[in-house]
C-alpha positions in Angstrom: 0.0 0.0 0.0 1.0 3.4 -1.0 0.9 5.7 2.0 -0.7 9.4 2.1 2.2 11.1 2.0 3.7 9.6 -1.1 0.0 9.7 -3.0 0.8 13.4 -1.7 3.6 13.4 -3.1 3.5 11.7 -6.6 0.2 14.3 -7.0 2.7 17.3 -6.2 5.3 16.2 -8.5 2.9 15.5 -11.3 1.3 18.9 -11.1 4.1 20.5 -11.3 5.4 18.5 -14.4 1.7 19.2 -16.0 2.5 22.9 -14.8 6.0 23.0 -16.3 4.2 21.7 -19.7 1.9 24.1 -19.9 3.7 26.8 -19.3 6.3 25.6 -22.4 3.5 24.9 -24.2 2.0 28.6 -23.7 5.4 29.9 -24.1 5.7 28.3 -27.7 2.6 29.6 -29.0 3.1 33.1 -27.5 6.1 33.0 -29.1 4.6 32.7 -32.6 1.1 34.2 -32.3 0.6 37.0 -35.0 3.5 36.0 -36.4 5.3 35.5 -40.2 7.4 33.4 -41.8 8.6 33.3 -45.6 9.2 29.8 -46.7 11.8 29.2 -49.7 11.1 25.7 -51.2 13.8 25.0 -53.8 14.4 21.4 -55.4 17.8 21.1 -57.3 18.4 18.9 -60.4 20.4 15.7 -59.5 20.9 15.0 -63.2 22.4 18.5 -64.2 24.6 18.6 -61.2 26.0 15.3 -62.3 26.2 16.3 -65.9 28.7 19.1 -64.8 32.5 18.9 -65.0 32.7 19.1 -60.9 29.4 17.4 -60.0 28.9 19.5 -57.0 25.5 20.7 -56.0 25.2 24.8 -57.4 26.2 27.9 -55.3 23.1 30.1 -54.5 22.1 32.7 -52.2 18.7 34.2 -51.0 17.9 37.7 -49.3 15.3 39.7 -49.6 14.5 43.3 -50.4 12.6 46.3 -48.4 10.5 47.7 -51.4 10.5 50.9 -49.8 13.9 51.2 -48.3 16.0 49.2 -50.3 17.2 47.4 -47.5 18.8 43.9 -47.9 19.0 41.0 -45.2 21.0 37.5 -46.7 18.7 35.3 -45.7 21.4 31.9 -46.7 23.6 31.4 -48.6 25.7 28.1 -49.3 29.6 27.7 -47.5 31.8 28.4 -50.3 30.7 31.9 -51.1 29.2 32.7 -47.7 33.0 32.1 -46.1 35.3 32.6 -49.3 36.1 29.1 -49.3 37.0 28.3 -53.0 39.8 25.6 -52.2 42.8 27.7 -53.2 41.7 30.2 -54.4 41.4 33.6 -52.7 37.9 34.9 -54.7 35.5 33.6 -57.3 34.1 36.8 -58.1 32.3 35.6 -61.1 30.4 33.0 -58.8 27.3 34.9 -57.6 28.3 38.8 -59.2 25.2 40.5 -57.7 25.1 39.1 -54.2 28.2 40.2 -54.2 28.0 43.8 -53.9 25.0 43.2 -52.0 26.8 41.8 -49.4 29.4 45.0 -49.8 26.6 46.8 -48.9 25.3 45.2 -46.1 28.6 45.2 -44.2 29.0 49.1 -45.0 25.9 49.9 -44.0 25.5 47.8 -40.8 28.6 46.6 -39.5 27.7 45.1 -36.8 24.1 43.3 -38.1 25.6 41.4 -40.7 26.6 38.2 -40.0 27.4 36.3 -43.0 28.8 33.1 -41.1 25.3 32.8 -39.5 23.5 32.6 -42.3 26.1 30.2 -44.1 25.6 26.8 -44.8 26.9 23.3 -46.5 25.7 23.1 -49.5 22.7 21.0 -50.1 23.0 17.9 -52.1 20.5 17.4 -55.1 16.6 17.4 -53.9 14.2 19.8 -51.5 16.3 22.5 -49.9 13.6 25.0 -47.2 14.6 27.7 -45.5 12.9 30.2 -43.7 12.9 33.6 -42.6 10.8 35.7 -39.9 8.6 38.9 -41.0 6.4 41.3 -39.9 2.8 40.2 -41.0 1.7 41.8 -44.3 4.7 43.3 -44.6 6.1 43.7 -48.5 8.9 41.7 -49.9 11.0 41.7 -53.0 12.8 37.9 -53.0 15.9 37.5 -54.5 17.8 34.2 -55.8 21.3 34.0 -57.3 22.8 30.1 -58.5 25.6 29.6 -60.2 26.6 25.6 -61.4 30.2 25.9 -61.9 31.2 23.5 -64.4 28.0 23.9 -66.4 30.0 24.5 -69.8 28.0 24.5 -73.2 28.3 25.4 -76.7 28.4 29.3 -75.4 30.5 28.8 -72.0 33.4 26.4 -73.0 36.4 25.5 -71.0 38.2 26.8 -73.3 37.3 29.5 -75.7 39.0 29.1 -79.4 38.4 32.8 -80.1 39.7 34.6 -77.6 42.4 31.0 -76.0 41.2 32.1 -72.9 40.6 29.0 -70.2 37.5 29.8 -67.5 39.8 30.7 -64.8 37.1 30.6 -62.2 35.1 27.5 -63.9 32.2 29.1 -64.1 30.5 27.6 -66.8 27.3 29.2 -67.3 27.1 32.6 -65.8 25.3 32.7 -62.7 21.1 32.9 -62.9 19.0 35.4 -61.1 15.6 34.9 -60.1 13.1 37.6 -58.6 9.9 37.9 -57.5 7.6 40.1 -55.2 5.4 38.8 -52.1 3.7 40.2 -49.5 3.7 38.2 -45.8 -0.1 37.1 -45.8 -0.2 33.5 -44.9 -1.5 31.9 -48.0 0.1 33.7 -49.9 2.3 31.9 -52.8 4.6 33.2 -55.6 6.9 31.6 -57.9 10.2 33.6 -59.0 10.8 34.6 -62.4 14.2 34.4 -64.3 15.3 38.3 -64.9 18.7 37.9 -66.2 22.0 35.9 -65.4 24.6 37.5 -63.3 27.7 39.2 -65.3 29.5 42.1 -64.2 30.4 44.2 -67.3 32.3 47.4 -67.9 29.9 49.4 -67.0 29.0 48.0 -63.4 25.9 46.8 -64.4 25.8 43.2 -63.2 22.3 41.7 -64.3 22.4 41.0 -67.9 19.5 39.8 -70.4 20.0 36.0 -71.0 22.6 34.8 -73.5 23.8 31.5 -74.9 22.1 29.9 -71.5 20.6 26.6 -71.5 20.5 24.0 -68.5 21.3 26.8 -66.1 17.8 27.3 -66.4 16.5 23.9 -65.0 19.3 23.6 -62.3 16.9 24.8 -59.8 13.4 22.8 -61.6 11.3 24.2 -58.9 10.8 27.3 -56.9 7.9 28.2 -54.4 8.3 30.9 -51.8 5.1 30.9 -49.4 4.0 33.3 -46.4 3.2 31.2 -43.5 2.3 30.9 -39.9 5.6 29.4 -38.0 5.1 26.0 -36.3 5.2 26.3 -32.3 8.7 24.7 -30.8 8.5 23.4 -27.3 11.7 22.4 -27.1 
């Protein structure tokens, strides 16, 4: 027989775990009540990647825009070009052209916001890649997407160019490809970005350029879906 005091007991200690969940549980959903999130679905062509002279998975970035003040926030973006880790070499700067000078302009303008290693990542293999993002509700977006497949050479991007008996120093391939697209944070809501122009700084600083001589560039990323939703309460 179980006496008084430990029924007494075992009822105190179970309260207080049923109070301890609740309280978590209350927490979590405070913590995301009214709240945004911007979901970036991406699935990445196995085939292409493998087609391509390294068969490693693209280098891409995402950030989004402020419509109204031009603002910029790097949402993620994969290792190599979020650290500068190119094995041996010190730059690829014909990897992803326009993120870089928006990242140039993120550390000038706010030194101590950006932090480039914390949105960093391995790159993903071939397949779904999500990531996600916090907003205020209903507020306006412009998304941005930059992926560059180096190795990706074609009839227009050789390895080795007979004209001019240049060699693609950086092995670019196909120049990087830039996607864009406008959303505003109303759960429900779901866009799909378009393809404005690949990514080539010329003389004149202009770095998005119309598309030229690009061909399976345009399926390495087959699918794009970027969706305003309500973020999923986390106990733990």
């Amino acid at each position: 027989m179980i006496s008084k005091k430990v029924k007494i007991r075992l009822l105190i200690v179970l309260l207080s775990g049923l109070f301890i969940l609740g309280s978590l549980i209350f927490y979590a959903y405070a913590q995301t009540w009214g709240k945004t999130e911007l979901e970036f679905r991406i699935h990445i062509n196995e085939e292409l990647v493998l087609q391509s002279v390294y068969g490693e998975s693209p280098t891409f970035v995402i950030w989004i825009e402020n419509p109204e003040t031009r603002e910029t926030k790097t949402i993620f973006v994969t290792n190599r070009a979020g650290v500068d880790d190119w094995e041996g070499k010190v730059d690829v700067p014909t990897a992803l052209p326009k993120w870089d000078s928006i990242r140039k302009k993120e550390i000038q303008t706010e030194p101590t916001d950006i932090n480039i290693d914390a949105v960093s990542g391995a790159t993903p293999k071939p397949g779904y890649f999500i990531t996600r993002v916090r907003v205020n509700p209903e507020s306006k977006w412009i998304c941005w997407i930059e992926m560059n497949l180096a190795g990706d050479y074609n009839e227009n991007f050789p390895n080795f160019d007979k004209i001019s008996k240049k060699t693609d120093e950086f092995g670019t391939g196909q120049p990087a490809i830039v996607y864009k697209t406008n959303i505003e944070a109303v759960s429900g809501n779901i866009v799909i970005p378009e393809v404005i122009g690949m990514s080539v700084l010329n003389e004149q600083g202009e770095v998005i350029q119309p598309l030229e001589g690009i061909t399976s560039a345009l399926n390495v990323f087959d699918e794009i879906t970027i969706s305003a939703i309500k973020p999923k309460p986390k106990i733990l």
